[in-house]
N, C-alpha and C positions, 0 to 999 in steps of 0.2 A: 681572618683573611678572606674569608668565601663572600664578607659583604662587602672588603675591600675590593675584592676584583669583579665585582656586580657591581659598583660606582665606575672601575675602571671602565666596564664593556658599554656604560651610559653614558663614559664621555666618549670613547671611541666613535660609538651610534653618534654622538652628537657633532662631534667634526668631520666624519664618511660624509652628515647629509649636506652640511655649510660646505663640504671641500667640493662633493659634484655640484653643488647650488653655483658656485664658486667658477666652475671649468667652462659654465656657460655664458659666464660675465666675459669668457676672453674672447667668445666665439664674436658676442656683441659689442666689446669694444671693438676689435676687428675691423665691424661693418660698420661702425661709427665713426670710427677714423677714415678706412677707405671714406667712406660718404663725406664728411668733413672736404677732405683731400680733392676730391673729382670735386663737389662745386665750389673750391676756392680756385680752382684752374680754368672748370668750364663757365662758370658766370661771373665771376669776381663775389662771389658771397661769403662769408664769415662770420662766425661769431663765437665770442667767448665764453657765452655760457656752455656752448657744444666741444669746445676743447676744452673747459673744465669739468664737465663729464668724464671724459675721456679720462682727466686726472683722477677722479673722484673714483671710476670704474677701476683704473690702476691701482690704486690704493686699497680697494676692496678686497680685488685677487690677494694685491700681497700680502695683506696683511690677514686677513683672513682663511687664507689656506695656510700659515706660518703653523697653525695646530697640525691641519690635516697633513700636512709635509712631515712630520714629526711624528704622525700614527704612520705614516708609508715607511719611515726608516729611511726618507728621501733626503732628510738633511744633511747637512755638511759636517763630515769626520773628519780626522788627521787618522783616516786607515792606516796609514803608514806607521805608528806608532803604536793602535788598540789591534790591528793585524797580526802582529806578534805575539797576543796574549791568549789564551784558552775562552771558551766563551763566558766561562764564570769572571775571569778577570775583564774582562769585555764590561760584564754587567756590572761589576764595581767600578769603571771606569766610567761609565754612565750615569752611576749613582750619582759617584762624586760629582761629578761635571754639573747633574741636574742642580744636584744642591748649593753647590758653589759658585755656578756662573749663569745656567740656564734661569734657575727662579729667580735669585735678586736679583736681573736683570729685570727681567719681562714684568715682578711687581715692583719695580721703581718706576721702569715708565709707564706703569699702570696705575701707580700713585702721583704720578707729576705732570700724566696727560689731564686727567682729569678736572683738575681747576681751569685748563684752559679749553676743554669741550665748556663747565659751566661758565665763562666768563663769555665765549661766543651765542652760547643761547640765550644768559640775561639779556644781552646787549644786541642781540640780534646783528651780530656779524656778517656782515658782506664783503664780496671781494671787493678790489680795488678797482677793479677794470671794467670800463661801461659795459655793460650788459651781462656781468658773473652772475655768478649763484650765491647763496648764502653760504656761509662757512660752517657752521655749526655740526653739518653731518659728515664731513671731513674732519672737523675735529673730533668726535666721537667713534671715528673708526677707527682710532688708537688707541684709549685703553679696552673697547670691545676684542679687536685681534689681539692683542696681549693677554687678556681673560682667557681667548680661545686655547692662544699657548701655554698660559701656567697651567689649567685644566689640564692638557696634554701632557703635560710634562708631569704633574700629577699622576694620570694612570701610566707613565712610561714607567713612572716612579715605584707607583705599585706592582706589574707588571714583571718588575727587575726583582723587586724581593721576590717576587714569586719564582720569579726561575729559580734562585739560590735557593730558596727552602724546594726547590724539586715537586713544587706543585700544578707547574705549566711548561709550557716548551719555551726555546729559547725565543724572547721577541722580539730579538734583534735581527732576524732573519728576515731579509730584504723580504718584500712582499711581492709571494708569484701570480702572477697576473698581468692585465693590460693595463699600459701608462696610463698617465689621465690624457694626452691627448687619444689612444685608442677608445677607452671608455667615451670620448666627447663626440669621435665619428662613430662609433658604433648607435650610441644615442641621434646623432642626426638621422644615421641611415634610419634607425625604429622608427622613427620619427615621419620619416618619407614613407616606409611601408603602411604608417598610419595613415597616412593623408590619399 
């Protein structure tokens, strides 16, 4: 179990870094859109490659913080139901779930993204619309973020036996600290005192 839960704390490490990597893609879609937004109003200018960005940065966030939401304990419960139970029953209700609905989920569409990431690279994929982008790295940010999730779901998984056999604390225990939008101003302000 102790080399179980040393895989667990390398994926943890691994979705912490992709999840703040991740908080900064919102700050710069943000500015990207704003910018988009002001010169389609103040000059008449546009382009599709810059609001397929825009999508492509969307896609990033979601799907790539979909692990690190999961290491936060940020994702979606029916509390209302596992609320009622002790925390040991908490962590069987988690078990199950991961194994029953979390995994085959996240590796089916990890197995049925993937022919259409390779079918866009053979073929060198582009959008439809004059001036898009290639498609190809929009398609591969599908079964990458679902990798990130099974990973995650993996060490929630290990994690969870480990509470019941009374080797770790409970880690379902929301996680104390500052949201990712506090952590994302906190880093701006560092950021400013560096400059």
């Amino acid at each position: 179990m102790t080399f179980l839960l040393s895989v667990s704390r390398g994926i943890d490490a691994l979705n912490e870094r992709v999840g703040k990597a991740v908080i900064w893609l919102v700050l710069l879609m943000t500015i990207l859109s704003a910018g988009n937004a002001v010169m389609r109003y103040t000059i008449n200018y546009s382009s599709n490659g810059l609001l397929e960005i825009q999508w492509y940065l969307f896609a990033v966030i979601f799907l790539f913080s979909a692990g690190y939401t999961l290491l936060r304990n940020e994702h979606v419960r029916i509390d209302v139901v596992a609320g009622k139970f002790s925390p040991r029953g908490q962590a069987w209700i988690d078990i199950i779930g991961t194994l029953l609905f979390l995994m085959p989920m996240a590796v089916l569409i990890m197995y049925l993204s993937w022919p259409i990431f390779m079918n866009a690279w053979d073929s060198g994929e582009m959008s439809s619309n004059p001036g898009g982008l290639i498609r190809w790295p929009a398609r591969l940010m599908i079964p990458v973020g679902f990798l990130l999730l099974v990973l995650q779901g993996l060490s929630e998984l290990i994690k969870r036996i480990a509470f019941l056999r009374g080797l770790i604390a409970n880690p379902a225990e929301k996680h104390k600290g500052p949201s990712a939008e506090e952590e994302l101003a906190a880093a701006i302000k560092a950021k400013k005192g560096e400059a």
